[in-house]
Residue frames as a rotation matrix with the C-alpha (Angstrom) as fourth column:
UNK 1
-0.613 0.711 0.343 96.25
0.271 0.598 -0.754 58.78
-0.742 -0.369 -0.560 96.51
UNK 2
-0.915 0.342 0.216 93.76
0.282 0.157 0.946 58.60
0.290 0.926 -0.240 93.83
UNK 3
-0.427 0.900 0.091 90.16
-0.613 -0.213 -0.761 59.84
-0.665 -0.381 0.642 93.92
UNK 4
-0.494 0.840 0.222 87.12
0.566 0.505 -0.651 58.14
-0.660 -0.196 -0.725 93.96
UNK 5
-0.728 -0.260 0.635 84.61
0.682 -0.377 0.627 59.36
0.077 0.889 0.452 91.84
UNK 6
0.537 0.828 -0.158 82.60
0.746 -0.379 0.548 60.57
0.394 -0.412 -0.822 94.25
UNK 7
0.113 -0.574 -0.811 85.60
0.782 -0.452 0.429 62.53
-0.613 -0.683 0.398 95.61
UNK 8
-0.898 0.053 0.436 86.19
0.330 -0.574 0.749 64.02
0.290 0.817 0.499 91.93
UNK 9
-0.206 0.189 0.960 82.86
0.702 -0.655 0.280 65.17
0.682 0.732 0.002 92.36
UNK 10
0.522 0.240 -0.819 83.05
0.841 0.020 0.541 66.73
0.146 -0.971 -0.191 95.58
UNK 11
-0.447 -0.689 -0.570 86.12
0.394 -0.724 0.567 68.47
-0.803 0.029 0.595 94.83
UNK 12
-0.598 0.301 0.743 84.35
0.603 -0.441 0.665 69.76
0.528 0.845 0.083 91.35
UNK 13
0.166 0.831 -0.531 81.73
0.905 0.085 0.416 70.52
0.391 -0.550 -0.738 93.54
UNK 14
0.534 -0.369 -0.761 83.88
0.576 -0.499 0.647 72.77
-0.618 -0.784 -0.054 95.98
UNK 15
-0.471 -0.879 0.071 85.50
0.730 -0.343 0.591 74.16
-0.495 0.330 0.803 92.51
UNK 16
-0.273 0.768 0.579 82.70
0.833 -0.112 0.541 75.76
0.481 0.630 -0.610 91.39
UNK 17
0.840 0.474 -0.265 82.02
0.537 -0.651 0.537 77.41
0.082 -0.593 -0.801 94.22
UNK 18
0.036 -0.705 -0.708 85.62
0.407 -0.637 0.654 78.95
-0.913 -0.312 0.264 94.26
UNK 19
-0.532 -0.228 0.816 85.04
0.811 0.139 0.568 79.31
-0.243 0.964 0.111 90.98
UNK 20
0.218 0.948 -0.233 81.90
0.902 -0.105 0.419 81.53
0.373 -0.302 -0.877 91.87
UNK 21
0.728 -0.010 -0.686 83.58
0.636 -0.364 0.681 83.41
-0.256 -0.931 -0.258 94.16
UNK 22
-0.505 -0.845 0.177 86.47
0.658 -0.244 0.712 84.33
-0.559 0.476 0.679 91.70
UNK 23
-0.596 0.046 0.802 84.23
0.776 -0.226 0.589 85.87
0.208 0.973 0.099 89.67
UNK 24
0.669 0.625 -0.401 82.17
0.742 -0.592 0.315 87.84
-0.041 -0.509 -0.860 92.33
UNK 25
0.018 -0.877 -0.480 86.00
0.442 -0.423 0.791 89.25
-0.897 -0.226 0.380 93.12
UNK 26
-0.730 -0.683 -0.003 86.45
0.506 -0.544 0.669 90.30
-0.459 0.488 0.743 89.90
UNK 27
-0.191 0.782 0.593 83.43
0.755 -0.269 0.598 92.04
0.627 0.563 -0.539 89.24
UNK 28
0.885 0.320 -0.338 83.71
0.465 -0.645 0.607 94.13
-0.024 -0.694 -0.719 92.50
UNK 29
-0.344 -0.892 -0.294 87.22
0.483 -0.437 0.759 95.13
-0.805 0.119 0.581 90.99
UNK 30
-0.669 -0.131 0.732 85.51
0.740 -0.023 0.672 96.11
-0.071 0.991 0.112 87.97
UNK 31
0.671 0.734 -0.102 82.85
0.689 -0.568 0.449 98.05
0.272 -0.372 -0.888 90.12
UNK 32
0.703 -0.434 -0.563 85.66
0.318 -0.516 0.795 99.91
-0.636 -0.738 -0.225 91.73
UNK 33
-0.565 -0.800 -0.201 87.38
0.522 -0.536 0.664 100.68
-0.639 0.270 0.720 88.95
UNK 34
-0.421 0.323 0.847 84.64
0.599 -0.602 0.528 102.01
0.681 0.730 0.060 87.09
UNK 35
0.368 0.273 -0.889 84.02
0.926 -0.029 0.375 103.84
0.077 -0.962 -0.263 90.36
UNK 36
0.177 -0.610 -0.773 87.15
0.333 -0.702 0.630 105.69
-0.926 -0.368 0.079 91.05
UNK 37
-0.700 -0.457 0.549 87.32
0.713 -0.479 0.511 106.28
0.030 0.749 0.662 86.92
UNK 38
0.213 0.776 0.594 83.92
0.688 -0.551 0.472 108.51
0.693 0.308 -0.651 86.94
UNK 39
0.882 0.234 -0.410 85.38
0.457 -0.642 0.616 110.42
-0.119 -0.730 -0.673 89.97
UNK 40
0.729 -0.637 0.251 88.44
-0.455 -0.725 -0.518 111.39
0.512 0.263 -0.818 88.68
UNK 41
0.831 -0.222 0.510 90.16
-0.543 -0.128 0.830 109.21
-0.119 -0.967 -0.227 91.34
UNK 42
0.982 -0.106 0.157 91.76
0.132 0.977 -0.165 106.60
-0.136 0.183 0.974 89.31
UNK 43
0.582 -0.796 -0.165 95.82
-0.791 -0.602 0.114 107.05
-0.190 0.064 -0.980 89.73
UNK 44
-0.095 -0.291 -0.952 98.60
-0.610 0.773 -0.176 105.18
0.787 0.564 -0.251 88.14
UNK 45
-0.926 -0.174 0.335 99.00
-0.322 0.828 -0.459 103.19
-0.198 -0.533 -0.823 91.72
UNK 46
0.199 0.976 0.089 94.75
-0.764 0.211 -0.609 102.68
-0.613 0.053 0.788 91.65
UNK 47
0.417 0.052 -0.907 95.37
-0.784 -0.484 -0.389 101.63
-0.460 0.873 -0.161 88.42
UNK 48
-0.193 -0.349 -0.917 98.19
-0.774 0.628 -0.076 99.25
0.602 0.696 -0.391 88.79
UNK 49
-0.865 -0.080 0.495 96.70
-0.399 0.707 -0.583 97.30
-0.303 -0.702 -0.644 91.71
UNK 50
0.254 0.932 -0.260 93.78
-0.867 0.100 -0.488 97.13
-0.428 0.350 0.833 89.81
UNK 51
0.233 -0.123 -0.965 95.46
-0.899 0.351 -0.262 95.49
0.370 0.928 -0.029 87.09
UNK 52
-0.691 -0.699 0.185 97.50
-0.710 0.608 -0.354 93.07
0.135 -0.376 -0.917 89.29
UNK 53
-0.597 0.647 0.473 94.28
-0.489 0.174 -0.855 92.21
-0.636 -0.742 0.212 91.23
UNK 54
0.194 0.979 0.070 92.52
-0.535 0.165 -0.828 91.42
-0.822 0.123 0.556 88.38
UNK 55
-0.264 -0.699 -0.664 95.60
-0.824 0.522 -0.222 89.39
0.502 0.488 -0.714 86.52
UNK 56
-0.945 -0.320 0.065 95.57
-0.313 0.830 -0.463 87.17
0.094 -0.458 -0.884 89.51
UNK 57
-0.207 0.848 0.488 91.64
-0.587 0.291 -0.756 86.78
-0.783 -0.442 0.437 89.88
UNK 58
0.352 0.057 -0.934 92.12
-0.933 -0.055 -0.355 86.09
-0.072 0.997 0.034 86.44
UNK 59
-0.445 -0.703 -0.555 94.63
-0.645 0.681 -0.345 83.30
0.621 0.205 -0.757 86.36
UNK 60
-0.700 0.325 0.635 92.61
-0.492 0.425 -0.760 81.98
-0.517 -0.845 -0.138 89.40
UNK 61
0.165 0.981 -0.100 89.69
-0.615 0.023 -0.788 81.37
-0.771 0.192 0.608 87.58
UNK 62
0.269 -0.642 -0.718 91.35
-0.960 -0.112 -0.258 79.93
0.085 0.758 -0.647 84.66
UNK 63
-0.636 -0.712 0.299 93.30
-0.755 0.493 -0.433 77.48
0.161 -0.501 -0.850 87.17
UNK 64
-0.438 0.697 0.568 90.01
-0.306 0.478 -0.823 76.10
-0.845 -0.535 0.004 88.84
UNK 65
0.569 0.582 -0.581 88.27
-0.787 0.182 -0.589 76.00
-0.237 0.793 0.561 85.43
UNK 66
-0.107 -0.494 -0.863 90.64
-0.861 0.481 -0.169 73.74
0.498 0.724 -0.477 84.36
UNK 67
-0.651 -0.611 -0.450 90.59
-0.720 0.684 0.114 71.59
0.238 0.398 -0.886 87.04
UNK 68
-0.096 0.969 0.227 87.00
-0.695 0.098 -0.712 71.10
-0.712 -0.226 0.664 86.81
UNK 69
0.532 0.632 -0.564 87.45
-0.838 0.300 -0.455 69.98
-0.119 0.715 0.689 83.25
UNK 70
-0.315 -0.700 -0.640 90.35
-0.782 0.574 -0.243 67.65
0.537 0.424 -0.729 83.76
UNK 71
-0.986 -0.020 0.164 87.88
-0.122 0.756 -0.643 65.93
-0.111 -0.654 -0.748 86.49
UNK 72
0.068 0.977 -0.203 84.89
-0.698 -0.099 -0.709 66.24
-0.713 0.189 0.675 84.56
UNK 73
0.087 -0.502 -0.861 87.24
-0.891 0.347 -0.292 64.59
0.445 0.793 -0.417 81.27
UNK 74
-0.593 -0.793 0.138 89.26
-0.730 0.457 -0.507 62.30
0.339 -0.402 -0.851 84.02
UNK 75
-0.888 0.292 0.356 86.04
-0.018 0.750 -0.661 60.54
-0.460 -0.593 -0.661 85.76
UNK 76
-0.750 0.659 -0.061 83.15
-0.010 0.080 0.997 61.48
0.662 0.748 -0.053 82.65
UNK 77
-0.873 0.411 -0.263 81.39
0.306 0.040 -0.951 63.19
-0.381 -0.911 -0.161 84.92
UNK 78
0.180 0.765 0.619 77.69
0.851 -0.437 0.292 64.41
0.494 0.474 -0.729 83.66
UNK 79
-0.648 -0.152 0.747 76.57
0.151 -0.986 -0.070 68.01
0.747 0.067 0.661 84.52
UNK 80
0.638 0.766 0.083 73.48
-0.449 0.281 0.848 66.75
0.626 -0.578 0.523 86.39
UNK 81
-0.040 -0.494 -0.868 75.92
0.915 0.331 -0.231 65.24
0.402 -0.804 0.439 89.24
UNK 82
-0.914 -0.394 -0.099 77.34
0.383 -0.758 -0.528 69.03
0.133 -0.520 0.844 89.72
């Protein structure tokens, strides 16, 4: 089923905000690791779940960005809509 271009911007809409939310996540991984590094706490496991955690918030963000722009591209949406 095709969208509508009011759907495109709904769903932009609703990407943003995960988009938002991706980036809160990885900033409270970056709080916590500069946390546990000033206490001495940071171990290799700390360390690699950090890394993981903040691969995938990564790639998240990324993901959604894109397909903001491929429905911003796809239905020439303005910025003033979002």
């Amino acid at each position: 089923m095709a969208l509508t271009r009011q759907q495109a911007l709904e769903e932009c809409k609703k990407l943003s905000k995960q988009a938002v939310n991706l980036r809160k996540q990885i900033q409270a991984v970056n709080t916590w690791i500069e946390f546990l590094s000033k206490g001495g706490k940071f171990t290799p496991e700390n360390q690699r779940k950090a890394k993981l955690q903040l691969e995938d918030y990564n790639n998240r963000l990324k993901e959604t960005v894109n397909k903001i722009k491929t429905l911003i591209n796809q239905f020439n949406l303005k910025s003033a809509e979002l």
